[in-house]
C-alpha positions as CSV (number, residue, x, y, z in Angstrom):
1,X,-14.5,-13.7,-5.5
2,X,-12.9,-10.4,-3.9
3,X,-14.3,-7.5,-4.3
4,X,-13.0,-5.0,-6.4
5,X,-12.0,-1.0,-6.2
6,X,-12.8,0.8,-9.1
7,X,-11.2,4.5,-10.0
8,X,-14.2,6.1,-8.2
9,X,-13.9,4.6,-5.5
10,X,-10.5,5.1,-5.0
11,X,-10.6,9.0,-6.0
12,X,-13.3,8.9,-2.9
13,X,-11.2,7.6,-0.6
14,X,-8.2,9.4,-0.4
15,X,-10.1,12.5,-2.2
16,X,-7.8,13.0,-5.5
17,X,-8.8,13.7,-8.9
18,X,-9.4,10.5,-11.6
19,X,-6.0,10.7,-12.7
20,X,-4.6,10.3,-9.6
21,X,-6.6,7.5,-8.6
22,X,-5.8,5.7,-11.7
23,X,-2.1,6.1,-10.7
24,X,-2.9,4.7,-7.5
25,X,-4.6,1.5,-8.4
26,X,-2.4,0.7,-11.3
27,X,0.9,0.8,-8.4
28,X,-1.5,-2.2,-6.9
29,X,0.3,-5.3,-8.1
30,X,-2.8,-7.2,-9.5
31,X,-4.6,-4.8,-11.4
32,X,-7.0,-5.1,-14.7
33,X,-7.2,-2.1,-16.9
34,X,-10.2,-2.6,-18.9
35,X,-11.8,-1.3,-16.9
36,X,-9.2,-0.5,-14.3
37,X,-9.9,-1.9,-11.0
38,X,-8.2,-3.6,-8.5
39,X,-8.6,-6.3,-5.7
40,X,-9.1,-5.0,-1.9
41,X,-6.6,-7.0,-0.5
42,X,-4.2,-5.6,-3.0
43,X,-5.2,-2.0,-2.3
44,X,-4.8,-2.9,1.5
45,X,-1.1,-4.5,0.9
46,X,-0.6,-1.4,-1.4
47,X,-1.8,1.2,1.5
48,X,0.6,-0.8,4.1
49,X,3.7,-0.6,2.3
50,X,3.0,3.3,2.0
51,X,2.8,3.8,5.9
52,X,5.8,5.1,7.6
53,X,6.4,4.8,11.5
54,X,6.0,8.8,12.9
55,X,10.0,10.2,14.2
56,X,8.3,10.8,17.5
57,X,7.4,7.4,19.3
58,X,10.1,5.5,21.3
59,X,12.0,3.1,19.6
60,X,10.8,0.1,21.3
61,X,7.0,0.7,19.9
62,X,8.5,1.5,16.1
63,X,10.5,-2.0,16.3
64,X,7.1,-3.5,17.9
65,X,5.7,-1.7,14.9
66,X,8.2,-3.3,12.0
67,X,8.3,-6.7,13.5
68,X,5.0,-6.9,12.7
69,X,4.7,-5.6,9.2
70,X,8.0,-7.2,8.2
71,X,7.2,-10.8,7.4
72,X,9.3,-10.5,4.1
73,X,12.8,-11.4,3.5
74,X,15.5,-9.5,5.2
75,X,18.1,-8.1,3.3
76,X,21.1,-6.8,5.2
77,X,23.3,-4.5,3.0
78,X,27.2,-5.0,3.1
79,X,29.8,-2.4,2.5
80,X,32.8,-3.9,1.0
């Protein structure tokens, strides 16, 4: 079984209040709510799709960067 995150743990983390962490877990996908905890891997996926690649690195190492992360579907807009 995975181990689970609970709202303290999460307010120690990133160092919010209890409301805030209670935000947080419930934007994981999986979550329970009585009592409100989530699975690690789904506050790892969570924490990944928050991360942003910094303005100042080449553009070579932020498309090394997104290749990696980017294992989804692609979706290419079209302007019509």
């Amino acid at each position: 079984m995975d181990r689970l995150v609970t709202v303290k743990e999460m307010a120690e983390r990133y160092g919010c209040s209890n409301p805030t962490a209670r935000k947080y877990l419930r934007q994981c996908v999986p979550h329970l709510e009585d009592p409100l905890v989530a699975p690690e891997w789904a506050v790892k996926e969570w924490e990944e799709s928050r991360m942003v690649v910094p303005a100042e690195i080449s553009r070579k190492k932020a498309l090394e960067i997104t290749h990696r992360t980017n294992a989804g579907r692609i979706i290419v807009p079209r302007h019509r």
